[in-house]
Backbone as CSV, one residue per row, in Angstrom:
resi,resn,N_x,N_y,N_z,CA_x,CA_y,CA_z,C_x,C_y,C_z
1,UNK,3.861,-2.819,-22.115,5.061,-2.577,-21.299,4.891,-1.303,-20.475
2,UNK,5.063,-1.151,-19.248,5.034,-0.243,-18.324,6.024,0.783,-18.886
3,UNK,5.755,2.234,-18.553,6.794,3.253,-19.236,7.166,3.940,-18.109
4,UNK,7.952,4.570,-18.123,8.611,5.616,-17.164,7.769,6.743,-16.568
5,UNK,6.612,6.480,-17.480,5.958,7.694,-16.973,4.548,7.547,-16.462
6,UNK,4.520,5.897,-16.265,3.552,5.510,-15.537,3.883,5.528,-13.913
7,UNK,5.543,5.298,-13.686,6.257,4.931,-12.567,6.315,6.581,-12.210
8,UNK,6.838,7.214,-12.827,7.002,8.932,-12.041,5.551,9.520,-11.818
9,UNK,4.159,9.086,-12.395,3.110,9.685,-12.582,2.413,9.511,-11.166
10,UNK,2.822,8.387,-10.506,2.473,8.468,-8.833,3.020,9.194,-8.471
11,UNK,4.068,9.795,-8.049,4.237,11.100,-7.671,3.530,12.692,-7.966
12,UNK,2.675,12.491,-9.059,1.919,13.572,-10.135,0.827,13.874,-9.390
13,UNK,0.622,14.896,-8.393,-0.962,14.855,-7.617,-1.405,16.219,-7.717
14,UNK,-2.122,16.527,-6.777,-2.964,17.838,-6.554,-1.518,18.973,-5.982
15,UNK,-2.232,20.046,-6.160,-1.532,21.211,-5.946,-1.248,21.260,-4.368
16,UNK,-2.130,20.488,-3.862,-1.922,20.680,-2.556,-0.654,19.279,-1.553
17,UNK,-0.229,19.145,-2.985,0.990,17.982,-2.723,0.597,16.785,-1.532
18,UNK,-0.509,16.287,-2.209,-0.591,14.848,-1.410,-1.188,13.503,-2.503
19,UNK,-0.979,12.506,-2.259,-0.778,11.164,-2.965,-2.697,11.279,-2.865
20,UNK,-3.176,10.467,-3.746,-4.779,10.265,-3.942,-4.988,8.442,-4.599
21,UNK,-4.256,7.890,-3.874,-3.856,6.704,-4.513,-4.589,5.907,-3.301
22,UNK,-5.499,4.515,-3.883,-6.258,3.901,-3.392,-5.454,3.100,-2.311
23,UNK,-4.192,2.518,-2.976,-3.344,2.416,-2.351,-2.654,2.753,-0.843
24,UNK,-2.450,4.186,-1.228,-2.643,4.504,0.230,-3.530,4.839,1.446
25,UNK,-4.595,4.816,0.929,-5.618,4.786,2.061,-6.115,3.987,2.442
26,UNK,-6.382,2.667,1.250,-6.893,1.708,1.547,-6.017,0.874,1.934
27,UNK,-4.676,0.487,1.878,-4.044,-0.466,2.746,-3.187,0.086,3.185
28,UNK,-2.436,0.979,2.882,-1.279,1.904,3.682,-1.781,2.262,5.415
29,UNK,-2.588,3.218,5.383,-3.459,3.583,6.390,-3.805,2.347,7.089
30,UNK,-3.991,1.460,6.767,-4.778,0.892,8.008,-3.737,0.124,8.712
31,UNK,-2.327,-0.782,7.923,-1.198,-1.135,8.003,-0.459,-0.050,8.871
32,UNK,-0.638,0.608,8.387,0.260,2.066,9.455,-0.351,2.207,10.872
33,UNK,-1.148,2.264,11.018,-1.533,2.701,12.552,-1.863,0.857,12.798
34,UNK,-1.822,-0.112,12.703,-1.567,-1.506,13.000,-0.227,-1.440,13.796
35,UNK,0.979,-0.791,13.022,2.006,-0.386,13.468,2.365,0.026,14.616
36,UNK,1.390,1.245,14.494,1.724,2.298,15.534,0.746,1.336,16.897
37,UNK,-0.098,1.156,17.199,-0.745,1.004,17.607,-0.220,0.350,18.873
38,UNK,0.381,-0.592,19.124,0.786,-0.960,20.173,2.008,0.013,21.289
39,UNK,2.591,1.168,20.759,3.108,1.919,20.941,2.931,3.577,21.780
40,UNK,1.218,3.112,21.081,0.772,4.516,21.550,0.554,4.547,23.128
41,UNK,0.676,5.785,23.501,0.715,6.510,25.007,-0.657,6.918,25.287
42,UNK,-1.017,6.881,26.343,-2.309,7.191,26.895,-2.394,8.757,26.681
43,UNK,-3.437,9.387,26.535,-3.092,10.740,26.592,-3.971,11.691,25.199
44,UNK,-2.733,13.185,24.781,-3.949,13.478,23.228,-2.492,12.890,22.365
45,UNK,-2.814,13.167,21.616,-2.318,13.640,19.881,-2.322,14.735,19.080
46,UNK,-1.150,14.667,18.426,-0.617,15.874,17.453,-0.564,15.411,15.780
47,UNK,-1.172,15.295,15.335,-0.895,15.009,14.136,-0.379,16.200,12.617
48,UNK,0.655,16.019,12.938,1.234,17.516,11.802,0.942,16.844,10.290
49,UNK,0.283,17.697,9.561,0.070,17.391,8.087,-1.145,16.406,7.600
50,UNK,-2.236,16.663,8.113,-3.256,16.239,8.403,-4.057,16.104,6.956
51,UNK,-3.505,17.161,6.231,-4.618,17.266,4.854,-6.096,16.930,4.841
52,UNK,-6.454,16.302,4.005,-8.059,16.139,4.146,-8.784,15.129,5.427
53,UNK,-7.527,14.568,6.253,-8.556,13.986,7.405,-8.931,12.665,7.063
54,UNK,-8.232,12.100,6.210,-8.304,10.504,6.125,-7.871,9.753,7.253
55,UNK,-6.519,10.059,7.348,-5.713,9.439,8.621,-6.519,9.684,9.813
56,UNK,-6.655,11.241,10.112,-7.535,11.590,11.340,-8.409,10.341,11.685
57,UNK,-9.343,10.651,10.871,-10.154,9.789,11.138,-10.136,8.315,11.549
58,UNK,-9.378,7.514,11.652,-8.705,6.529,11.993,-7.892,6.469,13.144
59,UNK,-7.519,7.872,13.372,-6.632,8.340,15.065,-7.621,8.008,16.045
60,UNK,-8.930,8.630,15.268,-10.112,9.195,16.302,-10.523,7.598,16.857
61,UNK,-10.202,6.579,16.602,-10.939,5.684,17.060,-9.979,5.077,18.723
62,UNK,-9.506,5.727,18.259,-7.970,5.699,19.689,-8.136,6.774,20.510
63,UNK,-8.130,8.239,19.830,-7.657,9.343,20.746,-9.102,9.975,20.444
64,UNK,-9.310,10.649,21.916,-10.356,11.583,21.608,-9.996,12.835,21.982
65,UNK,-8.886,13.571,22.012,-7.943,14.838,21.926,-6.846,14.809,21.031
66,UNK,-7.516,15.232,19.798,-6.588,15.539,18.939,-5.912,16.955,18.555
67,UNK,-5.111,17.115,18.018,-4.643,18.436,17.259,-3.873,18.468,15.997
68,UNK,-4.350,18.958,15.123,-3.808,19.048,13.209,-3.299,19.985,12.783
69,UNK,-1.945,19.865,12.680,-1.641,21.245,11.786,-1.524,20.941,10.451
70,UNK,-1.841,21.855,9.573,-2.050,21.454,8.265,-2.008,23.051,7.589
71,UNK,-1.185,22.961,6.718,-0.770,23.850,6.082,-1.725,25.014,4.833
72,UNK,-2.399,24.254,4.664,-3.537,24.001,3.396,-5.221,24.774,3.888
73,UNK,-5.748,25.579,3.965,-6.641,26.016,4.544,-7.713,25.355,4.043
74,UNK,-8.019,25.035,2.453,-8.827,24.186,1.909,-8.847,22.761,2.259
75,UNK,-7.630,22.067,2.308,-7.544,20.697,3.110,-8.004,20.816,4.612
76,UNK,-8.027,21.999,5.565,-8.851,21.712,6.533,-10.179,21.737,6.256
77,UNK,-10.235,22.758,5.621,-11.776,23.558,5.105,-12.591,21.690,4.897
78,UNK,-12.372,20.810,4.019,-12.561,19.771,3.459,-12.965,19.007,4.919
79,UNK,-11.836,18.863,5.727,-11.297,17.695,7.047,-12.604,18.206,8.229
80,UNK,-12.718,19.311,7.826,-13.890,19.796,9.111,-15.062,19.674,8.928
81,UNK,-15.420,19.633,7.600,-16.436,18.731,6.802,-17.033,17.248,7.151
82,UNK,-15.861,16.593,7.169,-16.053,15.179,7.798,-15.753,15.138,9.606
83,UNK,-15.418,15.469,10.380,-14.912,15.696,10.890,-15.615,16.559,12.258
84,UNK,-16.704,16.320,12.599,-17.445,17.263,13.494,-16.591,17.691,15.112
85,UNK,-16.449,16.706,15.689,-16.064,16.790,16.902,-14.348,15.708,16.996
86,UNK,-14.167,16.734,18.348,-12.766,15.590,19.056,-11.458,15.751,18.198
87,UNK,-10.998,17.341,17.097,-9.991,17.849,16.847,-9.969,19.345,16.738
88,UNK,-8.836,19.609,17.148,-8.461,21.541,17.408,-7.946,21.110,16.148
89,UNK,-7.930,21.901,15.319,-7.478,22.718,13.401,-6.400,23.938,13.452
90,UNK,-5.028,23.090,13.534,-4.252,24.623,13.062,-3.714,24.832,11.604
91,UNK,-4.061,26.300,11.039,-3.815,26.347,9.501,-2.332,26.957,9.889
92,UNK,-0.943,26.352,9.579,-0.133,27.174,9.876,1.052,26.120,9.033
93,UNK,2.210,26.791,8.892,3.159,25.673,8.113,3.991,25.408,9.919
94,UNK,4.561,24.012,9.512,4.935,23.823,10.930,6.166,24.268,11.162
95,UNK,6.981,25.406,10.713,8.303,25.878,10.886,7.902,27.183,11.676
96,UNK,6.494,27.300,11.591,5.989,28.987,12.068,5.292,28.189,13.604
97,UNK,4.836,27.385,13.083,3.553,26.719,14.120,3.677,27.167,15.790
98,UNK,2.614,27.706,16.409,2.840,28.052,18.015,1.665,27.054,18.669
99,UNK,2.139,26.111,19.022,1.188,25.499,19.496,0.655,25.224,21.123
100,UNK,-0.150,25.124,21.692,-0.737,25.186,23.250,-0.450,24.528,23.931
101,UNK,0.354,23.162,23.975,0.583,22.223,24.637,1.691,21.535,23.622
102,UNK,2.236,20.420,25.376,2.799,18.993,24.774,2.076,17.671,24.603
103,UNK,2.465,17.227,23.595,1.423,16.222,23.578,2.360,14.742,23.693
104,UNK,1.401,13.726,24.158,1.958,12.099,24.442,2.237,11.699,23.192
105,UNK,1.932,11.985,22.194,1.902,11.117,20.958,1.902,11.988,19.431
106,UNK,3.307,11.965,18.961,2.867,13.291,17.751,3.604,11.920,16.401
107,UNK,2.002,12.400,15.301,2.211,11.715,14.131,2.848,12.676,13.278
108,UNK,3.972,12.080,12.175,4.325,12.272,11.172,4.606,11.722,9.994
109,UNK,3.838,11.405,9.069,3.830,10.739,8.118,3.559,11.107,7.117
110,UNK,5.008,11.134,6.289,4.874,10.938,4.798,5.079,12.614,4.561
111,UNK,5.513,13.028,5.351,5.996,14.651,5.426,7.544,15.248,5.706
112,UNK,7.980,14.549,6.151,9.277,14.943,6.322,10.536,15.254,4.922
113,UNK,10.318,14.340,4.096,10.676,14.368,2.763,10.518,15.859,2.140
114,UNK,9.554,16.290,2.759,8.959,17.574,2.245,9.924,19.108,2.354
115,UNK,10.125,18.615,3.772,10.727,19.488,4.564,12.060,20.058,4.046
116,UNK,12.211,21.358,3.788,13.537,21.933,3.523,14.289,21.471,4.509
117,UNK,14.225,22.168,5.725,15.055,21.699,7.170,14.499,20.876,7.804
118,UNK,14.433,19.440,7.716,14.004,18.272,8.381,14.947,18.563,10.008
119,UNK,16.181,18.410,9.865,16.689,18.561,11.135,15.765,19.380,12.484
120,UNK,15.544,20.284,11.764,15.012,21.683,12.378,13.975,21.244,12.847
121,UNK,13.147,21.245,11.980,11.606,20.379,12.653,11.761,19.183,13.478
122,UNK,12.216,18.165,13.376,12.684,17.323,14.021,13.221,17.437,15.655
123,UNK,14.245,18.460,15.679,14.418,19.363,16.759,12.977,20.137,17.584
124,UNK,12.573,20.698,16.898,11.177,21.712,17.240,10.701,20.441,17.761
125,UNK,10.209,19.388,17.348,9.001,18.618,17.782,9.814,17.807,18.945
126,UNK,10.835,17.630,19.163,11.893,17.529,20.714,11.286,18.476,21.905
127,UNK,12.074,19.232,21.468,12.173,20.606,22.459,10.893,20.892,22.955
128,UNK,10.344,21.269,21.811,8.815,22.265,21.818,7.785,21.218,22.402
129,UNK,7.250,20.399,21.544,5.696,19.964,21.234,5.593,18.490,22.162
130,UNK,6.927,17.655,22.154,6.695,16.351,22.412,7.066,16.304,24.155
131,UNK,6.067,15.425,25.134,6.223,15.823,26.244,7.246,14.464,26.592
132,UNK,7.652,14.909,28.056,8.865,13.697,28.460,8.995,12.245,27.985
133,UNK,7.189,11.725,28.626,7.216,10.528,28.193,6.838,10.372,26.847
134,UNK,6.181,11.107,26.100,5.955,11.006,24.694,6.790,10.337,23.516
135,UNK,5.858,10.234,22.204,6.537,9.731,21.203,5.881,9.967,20.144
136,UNK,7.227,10.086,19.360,7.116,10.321,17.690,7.072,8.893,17.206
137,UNK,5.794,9.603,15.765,5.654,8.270,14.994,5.972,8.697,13.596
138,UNK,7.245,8.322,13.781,8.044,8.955,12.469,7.659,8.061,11.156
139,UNK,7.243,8.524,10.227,6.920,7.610,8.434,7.946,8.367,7.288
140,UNK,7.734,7.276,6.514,8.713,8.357,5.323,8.542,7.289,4.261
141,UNK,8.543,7.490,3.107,8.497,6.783,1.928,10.036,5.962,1.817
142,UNK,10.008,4.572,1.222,11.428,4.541,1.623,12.296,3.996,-0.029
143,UNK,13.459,4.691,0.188,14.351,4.729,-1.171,14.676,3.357,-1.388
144,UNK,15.011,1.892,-0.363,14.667,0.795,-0.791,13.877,-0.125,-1.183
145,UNK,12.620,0.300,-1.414,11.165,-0.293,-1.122,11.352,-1.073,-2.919
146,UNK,11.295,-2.507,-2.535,11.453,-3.312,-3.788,10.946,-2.656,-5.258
147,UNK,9.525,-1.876,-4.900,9.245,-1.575,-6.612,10.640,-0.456,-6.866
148,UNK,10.966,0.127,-6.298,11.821,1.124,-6.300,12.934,0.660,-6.821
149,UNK,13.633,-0.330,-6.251,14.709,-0.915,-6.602,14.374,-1.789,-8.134
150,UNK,13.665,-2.069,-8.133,13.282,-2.471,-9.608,13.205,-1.419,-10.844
151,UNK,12.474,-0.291,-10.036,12.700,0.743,-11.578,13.676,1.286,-11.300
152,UNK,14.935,0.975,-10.844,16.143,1.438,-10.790,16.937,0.511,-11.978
153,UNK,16.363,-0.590,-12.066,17.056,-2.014,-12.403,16.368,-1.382,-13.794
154,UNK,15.070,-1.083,-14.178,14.492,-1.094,-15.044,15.341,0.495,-15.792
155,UNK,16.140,0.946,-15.377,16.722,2.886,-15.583,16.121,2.936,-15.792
156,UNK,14.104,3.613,-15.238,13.829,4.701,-14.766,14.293,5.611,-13.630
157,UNK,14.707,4.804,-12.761,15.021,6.085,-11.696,16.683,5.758,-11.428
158,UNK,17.646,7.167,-11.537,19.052,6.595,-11.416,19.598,5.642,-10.741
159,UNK,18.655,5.883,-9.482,19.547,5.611,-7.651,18.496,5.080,-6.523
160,UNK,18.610,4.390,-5.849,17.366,4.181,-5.335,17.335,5.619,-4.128
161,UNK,18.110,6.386,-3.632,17.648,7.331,-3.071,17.234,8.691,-4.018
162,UNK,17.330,8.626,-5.256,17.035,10.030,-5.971,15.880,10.439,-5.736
163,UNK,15.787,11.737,-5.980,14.566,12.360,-6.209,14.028,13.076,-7.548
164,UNK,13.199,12.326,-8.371,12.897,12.121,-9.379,12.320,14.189,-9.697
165,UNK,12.262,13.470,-11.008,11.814,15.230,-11.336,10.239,15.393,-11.191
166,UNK,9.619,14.613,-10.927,8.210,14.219,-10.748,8.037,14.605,-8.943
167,UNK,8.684,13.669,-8.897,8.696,13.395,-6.783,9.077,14.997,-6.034
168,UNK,10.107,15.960,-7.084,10.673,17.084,-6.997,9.309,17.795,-7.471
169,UNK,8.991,17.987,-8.236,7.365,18.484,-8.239,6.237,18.211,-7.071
170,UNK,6.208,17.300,-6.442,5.094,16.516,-5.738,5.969,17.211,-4.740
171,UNK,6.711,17.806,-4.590,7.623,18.661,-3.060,8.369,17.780,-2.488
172,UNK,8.926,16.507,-2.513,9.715,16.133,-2.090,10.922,16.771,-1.948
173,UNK,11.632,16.850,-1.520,13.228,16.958,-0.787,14.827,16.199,-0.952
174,UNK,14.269,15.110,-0.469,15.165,13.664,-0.251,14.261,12.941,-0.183
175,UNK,14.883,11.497,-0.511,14.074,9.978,-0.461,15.319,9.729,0.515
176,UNK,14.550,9.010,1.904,14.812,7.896,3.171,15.220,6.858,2.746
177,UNK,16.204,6.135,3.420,16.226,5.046,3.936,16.542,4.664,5.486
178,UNK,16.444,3.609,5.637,16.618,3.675,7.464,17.989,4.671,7.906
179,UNK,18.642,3.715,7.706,19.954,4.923,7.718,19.649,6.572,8.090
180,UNK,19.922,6.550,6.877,19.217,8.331,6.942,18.377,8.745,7.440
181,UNK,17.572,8.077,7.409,15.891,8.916,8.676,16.855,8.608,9.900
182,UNK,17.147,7.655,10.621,17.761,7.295,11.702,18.839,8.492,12.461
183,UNK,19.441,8.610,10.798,20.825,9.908,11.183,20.153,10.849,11.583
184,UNK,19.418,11.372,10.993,18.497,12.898,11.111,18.255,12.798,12.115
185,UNK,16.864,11.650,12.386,16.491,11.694,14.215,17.363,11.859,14.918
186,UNK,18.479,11.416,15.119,19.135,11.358,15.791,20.122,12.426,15.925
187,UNK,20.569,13.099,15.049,20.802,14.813,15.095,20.036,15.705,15.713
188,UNK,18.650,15.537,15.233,18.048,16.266,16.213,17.387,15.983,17.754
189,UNK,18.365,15.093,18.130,18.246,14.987,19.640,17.448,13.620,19.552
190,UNK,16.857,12.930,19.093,15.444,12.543,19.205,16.421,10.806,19.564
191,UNK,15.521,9.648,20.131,16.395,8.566,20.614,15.343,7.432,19.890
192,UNK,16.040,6.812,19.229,15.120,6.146,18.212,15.224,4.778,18.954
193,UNK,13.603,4.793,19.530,13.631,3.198,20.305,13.185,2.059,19.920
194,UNK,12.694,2.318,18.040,12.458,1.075,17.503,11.705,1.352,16.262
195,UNK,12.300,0.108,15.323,12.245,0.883,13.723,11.942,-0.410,12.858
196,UNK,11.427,-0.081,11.762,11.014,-1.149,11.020,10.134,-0.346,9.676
197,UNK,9.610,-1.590,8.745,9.289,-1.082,7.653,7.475,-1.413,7.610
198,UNK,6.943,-0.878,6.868,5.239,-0.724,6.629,5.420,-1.352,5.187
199,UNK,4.686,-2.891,5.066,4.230,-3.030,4.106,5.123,-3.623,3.076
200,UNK,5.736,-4.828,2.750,6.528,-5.398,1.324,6.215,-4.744,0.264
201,UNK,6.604,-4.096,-0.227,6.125,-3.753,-1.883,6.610,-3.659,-3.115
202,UNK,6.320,-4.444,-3.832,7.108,-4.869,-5.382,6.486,-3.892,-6.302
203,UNK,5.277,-3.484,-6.225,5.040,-3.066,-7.588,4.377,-1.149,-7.174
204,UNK,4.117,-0.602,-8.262,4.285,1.021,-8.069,2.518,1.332,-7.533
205,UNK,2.666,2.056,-6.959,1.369,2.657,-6.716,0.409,2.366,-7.939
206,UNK,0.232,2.703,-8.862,-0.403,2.986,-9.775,-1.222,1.494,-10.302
207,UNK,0.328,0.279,-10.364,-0.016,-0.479,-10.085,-0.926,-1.522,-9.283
208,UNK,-0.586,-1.087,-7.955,-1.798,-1.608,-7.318,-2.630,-1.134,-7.380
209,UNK,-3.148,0.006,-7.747,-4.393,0.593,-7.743,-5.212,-0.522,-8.827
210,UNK,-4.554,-0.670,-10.202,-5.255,-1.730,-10.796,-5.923,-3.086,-10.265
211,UNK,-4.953,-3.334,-9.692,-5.003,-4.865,-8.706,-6.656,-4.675,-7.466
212,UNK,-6.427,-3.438,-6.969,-6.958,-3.132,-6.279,-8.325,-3.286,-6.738
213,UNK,-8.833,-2.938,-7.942,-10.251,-3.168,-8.608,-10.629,-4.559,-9.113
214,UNK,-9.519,-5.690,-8.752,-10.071,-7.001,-9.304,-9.963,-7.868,-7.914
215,UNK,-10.515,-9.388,-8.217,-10.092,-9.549,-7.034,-8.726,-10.394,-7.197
216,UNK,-7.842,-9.803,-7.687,-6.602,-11.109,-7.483,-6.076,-10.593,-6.047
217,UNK,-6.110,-9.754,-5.666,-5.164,-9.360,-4.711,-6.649,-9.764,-3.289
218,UNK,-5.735,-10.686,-2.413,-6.935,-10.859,-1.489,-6.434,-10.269,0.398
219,UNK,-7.722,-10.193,1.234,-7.077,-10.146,2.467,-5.963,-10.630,3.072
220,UNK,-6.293,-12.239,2.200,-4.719,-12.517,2.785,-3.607,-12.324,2.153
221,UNK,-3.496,-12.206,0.974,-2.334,-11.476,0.719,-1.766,-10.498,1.038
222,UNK,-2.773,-9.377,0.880,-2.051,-8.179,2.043,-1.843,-8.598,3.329
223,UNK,-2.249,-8.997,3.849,-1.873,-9.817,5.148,-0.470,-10.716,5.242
224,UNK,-0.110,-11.335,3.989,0.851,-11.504,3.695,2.254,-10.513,3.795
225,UNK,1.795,-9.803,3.028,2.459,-8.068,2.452,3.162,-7.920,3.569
226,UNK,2.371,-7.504,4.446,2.348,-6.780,5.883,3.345,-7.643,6.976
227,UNK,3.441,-8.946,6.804,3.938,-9.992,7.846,5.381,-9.842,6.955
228,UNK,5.649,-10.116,6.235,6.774,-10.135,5.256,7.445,-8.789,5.355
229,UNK,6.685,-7.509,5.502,7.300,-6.609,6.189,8.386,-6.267,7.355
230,UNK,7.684,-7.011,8.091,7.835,-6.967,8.897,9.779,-8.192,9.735
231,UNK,9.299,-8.890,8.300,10.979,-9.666,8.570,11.821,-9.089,7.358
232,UNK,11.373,-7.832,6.566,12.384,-7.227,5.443,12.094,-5.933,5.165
233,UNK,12.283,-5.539,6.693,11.539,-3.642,6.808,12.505,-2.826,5.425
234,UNK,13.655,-3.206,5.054,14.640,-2.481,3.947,13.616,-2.289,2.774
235,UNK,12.596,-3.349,2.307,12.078,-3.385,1.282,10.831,-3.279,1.104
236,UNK,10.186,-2.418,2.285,8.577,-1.986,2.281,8.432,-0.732,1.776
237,UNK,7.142,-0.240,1.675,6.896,0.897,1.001,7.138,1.988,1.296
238,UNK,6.620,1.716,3.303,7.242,2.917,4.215,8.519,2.504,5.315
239,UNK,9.113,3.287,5.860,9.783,3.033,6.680,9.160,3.768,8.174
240,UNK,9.160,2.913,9.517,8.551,3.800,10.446,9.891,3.562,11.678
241,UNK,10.044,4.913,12.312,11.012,4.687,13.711,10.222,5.336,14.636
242,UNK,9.872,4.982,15.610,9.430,5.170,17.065,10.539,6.192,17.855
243,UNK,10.387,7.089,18.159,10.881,8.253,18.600,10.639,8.769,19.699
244,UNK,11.551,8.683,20.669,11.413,9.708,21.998,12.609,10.889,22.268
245,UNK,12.182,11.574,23.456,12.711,12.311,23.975,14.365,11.756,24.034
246,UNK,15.350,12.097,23.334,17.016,12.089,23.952,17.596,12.875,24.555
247,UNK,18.860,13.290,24.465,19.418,14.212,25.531,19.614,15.321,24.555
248,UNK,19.976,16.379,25.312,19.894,17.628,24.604,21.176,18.142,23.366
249,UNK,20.136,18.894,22.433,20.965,19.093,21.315,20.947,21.087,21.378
């Protein structure tokens, strides 16, 4: 029987507060910028919260002007490692961040949760960083995402928006749902031109990671996953809104 502390233990990572789950790199990531992909603007990229350069690396096959801010000097230290050419490296937290330009296209994923003042940043990347025609590619873990609602059903987790004492360790903030990411963007000026969910998901990270080493789980099923997403964005893993420039706040 699955325990409570198999379900909070995905949240349980490195000091440098990021997920190491096969899960997310291996089908999250590639599902995510599938997403984004038809969306993107000609031009560079901003990618805030870059950590070790997984994602990067996957930008790079699109953009060849990038820019990373990343909080973590060792997570760049790591990212520049892999990473030779075709990104500027800023070590800075992004509430301080001074950056050189606007850019067509700024990623955020799986960071905002993090954020004491989401509004604020949200705002900053308006005003400051994101240029006229540009766009945000807003991500966020989402508080309806079926396994979620199940270990709610199961009382491990009170509420499907709580933030667990685990997830509160791992630096979370708040847990999203459309709604709420939507409200925020939209407080901070930002004009949300189209929204949807990344990925169906019933069962916990940890879980698939098992799955992940046999073969029951096949291409097409995730392929499945992903299409099914896409007609029940409430109940995927991530939630994503497409973000531009609104009127002034």
């Amino acid at each position: 029987m699955t325990s409570s502390r198999n379900y909070n233990q995905e949240t349980l990572d490195t000091a440098d507060h990021q997920y190491a789950y096969n899960f997310d790199f291996d089908v999250m990531h590639p599902f995510m910028l599938r997403a984004f992909k038809p969306f993107f603007r000609e031009g560079n990229l901003l990618e805030l919260g870059s950590f070790k350069g997984d994602f990067t690396l996957r930008l790079q096959e699109h953009f060849s002007n990038i820019t990373c801010v990343e909080a973590s000097e060792e997570a760049i230290s790591t990212a520049k490692s892999r990473i030779e050419k075709g990104v500027s490296w800023i070590h800075s937290r992004f509430e301080e961040a001074e950056l050189p330009t606007r850019y067509d296209n700024i990623v955020l994923t799986h960071v905002l949760e993090h954020i004491d003042d989401p509004i604020a940043l949200l705002a900053k990347i308006k005003n400051e960083w994101l240029t006229d025609g540009g766009r945000l590619f807003l991500v966020c873990p989402n508080a309806n995402a079926a396994s979620r609602q199940i270990a709610v059903k199961m009382g491990i987790i009170s509420h499907n928006s709580a933030v667990t004492e685990s997830e509160f360790h791992h630096g979370h903030r708040c847990t999203y749902a459309l709604d709420t990411l939507e409200n925020e963007a939209t407080r901070a000026g930002l004009n949300v031109v189209f929204r949807t969910g990344i990925f169906f998901k019933a069962l916990a990270n940890f879980q698939w990671d098992k799955l992940l080493q046999t073969d029951i789980i096949s291409p097409a099923y995730l392929e499945g996953c992903y299409q099914l997403g896409q007609q029940y964005p409430d109940l995927c893993s991530s939630i994503f809104l497409l973000c531009e420039k609104g009127g002034e706040k």
